[in-house]
GULUM-113373 format. One record per atom (N, C-alpha, C, CB): y negated, x, z negated; residue in one letter. Coordinates in steps of 0.05 Angstrom, whole numbers, plus 5000, padded with zeros to 4 digits. Last residue first. Glycine has a CB too. Layout:
BEGIN
YXZA;...
END
This chain:
BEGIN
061346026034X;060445866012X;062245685992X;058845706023X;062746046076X;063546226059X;062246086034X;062846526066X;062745846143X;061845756116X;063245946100X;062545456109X;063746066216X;065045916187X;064046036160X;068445936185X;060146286246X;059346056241X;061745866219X;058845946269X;061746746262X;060546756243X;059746436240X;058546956246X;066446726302X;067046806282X;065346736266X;067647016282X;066946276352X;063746216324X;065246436303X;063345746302X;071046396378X;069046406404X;066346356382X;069846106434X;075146226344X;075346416352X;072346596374X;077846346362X;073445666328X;073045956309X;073446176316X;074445986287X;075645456387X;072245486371X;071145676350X;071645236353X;081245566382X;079045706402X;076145676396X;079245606432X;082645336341X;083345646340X;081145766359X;086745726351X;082144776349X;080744906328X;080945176324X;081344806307X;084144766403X;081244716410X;080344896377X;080344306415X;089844776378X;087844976394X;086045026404X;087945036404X;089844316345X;090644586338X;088944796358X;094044606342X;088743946388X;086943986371X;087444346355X;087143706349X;093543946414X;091744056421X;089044056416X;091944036436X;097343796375X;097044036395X;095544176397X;097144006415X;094743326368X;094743496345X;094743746359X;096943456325X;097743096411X;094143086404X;093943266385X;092542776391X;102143116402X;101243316439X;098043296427X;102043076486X;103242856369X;104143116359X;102843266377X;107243176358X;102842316394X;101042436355X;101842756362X;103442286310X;105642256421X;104242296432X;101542476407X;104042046447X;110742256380X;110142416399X;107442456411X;111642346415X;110941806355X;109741996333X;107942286361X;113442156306X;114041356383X;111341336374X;109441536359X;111441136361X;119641696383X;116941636395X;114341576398X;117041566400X;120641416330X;120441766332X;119041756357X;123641986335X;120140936332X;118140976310X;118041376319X;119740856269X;125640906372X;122940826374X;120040866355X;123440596376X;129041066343X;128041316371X;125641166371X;129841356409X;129841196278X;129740926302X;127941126317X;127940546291X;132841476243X;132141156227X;132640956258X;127541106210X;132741926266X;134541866251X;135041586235X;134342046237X;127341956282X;128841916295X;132041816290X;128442096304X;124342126229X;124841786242X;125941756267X;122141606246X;125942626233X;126942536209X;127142276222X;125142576181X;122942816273X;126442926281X;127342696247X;127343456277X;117942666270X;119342586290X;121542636292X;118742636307X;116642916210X;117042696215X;117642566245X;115242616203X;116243506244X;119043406227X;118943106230X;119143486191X;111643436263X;114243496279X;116843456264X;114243786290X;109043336235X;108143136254X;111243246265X;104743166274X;108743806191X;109143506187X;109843306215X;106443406172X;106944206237X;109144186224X;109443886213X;109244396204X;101743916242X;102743976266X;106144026257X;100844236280X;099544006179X;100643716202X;101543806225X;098143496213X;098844556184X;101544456166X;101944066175X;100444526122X;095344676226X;098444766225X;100244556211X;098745066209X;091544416200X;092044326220X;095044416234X;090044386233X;091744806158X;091844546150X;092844376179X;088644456137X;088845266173X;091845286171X;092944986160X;092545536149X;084145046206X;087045166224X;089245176216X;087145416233X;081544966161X;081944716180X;084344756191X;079844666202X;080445426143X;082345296126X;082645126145X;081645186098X;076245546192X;080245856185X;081645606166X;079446366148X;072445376192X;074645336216X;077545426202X;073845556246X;069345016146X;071545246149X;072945306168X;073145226135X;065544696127X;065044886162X;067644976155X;062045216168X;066144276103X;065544486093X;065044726114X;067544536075X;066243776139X;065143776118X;064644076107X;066743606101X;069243976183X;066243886190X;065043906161X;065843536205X;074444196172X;072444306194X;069344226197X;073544226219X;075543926120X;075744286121X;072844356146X;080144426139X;074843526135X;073343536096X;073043846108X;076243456055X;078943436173X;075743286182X;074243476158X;075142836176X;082743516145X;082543646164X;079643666168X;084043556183X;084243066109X;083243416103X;082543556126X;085643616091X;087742716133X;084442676126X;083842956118X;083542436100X;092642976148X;091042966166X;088042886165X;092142856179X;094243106095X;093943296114X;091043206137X;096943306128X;095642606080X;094242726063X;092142936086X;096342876038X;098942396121X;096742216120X;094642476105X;097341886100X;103542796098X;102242776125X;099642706128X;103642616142X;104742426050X;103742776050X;101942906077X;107042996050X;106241986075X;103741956056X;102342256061X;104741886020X;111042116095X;109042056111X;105742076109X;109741846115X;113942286045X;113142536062X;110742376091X;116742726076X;114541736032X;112841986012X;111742166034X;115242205988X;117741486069X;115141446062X;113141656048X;115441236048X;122041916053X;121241896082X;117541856077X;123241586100X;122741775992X;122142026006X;121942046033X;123742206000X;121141075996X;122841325992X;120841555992X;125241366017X;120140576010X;118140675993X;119640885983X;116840485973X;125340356069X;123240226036X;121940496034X;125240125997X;127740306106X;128240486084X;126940496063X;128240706089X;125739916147X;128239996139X;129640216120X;128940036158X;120039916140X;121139646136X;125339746136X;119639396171X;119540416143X;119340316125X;120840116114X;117540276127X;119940456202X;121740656181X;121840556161X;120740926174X;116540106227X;118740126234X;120940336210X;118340216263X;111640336196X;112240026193X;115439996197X;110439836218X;111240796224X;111440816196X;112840486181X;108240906185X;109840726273X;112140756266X;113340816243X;112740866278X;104440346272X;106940196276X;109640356275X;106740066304X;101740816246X;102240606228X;104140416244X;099440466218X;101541036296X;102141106270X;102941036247X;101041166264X;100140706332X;102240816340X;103140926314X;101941006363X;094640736316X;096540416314X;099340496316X;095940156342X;092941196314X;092441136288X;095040776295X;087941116280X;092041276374X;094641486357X;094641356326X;093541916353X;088840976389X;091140856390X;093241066374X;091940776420X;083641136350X;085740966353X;087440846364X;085540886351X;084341736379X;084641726352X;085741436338X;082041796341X;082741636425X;084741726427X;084941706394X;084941986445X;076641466422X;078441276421X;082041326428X;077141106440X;074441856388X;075641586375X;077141436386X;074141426368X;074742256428X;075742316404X;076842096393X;073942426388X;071242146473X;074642156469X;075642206449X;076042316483X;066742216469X;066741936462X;069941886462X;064841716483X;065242796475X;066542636449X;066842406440X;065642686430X;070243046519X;067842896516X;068542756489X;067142696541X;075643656499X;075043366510X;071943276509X;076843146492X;074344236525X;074444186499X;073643796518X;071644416472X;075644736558X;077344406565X;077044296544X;080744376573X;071645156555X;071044876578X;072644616575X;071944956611X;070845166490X;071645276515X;071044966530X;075245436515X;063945296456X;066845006454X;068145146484X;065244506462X;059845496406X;060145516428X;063545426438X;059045786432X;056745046372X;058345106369X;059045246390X;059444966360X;052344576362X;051444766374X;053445066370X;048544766365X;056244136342X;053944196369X;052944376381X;051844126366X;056444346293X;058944276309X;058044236337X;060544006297X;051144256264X;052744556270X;054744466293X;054844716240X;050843676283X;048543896296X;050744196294X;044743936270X;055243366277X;053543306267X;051943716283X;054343186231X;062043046275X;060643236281X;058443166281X;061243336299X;064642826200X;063342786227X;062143046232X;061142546229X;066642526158X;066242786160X;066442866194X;068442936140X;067141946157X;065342116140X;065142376138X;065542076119X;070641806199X;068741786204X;066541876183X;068941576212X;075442196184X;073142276211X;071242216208X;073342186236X;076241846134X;075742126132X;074742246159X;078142266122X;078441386155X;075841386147X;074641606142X;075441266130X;083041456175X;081841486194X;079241526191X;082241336208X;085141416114X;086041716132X;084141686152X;089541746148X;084140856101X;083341096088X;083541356103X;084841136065X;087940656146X;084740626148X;083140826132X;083840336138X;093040826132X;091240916156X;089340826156X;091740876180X;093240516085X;092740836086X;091940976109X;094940966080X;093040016099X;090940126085X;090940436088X;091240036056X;096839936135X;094539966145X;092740046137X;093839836150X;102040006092X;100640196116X;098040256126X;101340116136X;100539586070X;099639706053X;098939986072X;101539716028X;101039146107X;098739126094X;096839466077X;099938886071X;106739306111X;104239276130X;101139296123X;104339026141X;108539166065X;109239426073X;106639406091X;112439496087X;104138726020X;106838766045X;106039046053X;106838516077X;104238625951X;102838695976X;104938775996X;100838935971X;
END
């Protein structure tokens, strides 16, 4: 199977986790600060950050093979389908946040690591890192503004 091939698969698995753990009525009736994006912006900022993702993983890859770079990308991928499982699937704002941390860390190393391969694949991560950003703090300011609306269960 080609590096490409196999990329795409895992970003398709990783992107498939939004689309099965979706906003849905609680997440609606959530009280959201004013600069929370429209939600028809979600997907489609999600795929070009998802091509940009997989094209700079392609670029690392194709020059360092199925290493510990690749690994730690995979670990990332891990991260970032959990996210959707934490905030929508189980309500948890608080686990979502510290998960969303630990990609926001991932997202930032893996730009100082594939920089070291190719500015261009470390670029392509950047705009990933300003979205995460600011997901990070859309997810601090919602649980912060629903203390009682995260799940204990």
């Amino acid at each position: 199977m080609s590096n490409l091939l196999i990329i795409v698969l895992l970003v398709i698995a990783t992107a498939s986790s939004g689309g099965f753990f979706k906003p849905d009525e609680w997440y609606f009736n959530l009280d959201k600060p004013s600069w929370t994006p429209p939600p028809w912006a979600f997907p489609v900022v999600w795929t070009v950050l998802y091509v940009a993702i997989a094209a700079a993983a392609y670029i690392v890859i194709q020059s360092e093979g199925w290493g510990w770079l690749a690994a730690l990308w995979v670990v990332h991928l891990g991260l970032n389908a959990a996210w959707s499982g934490f905030f929508f699937g189980m309500r948890r704002m608080d686990i979502a946040f510290v998960d969303v941390c630990f990609l926001w860390t991932s997202i930032a190393v893996l730009i100082v690591l594939f920089a070291q391969v190719s500015l261009l694949a470390s670029l392509l991560m950047v705009p990933y890192l300003i979205w995460v950003t600011t997901a990070a703090a859309l997810n601090w300011q919602v649980w912060s503004m629903n203390p009682d609306a995260t799940s204990r269960a």
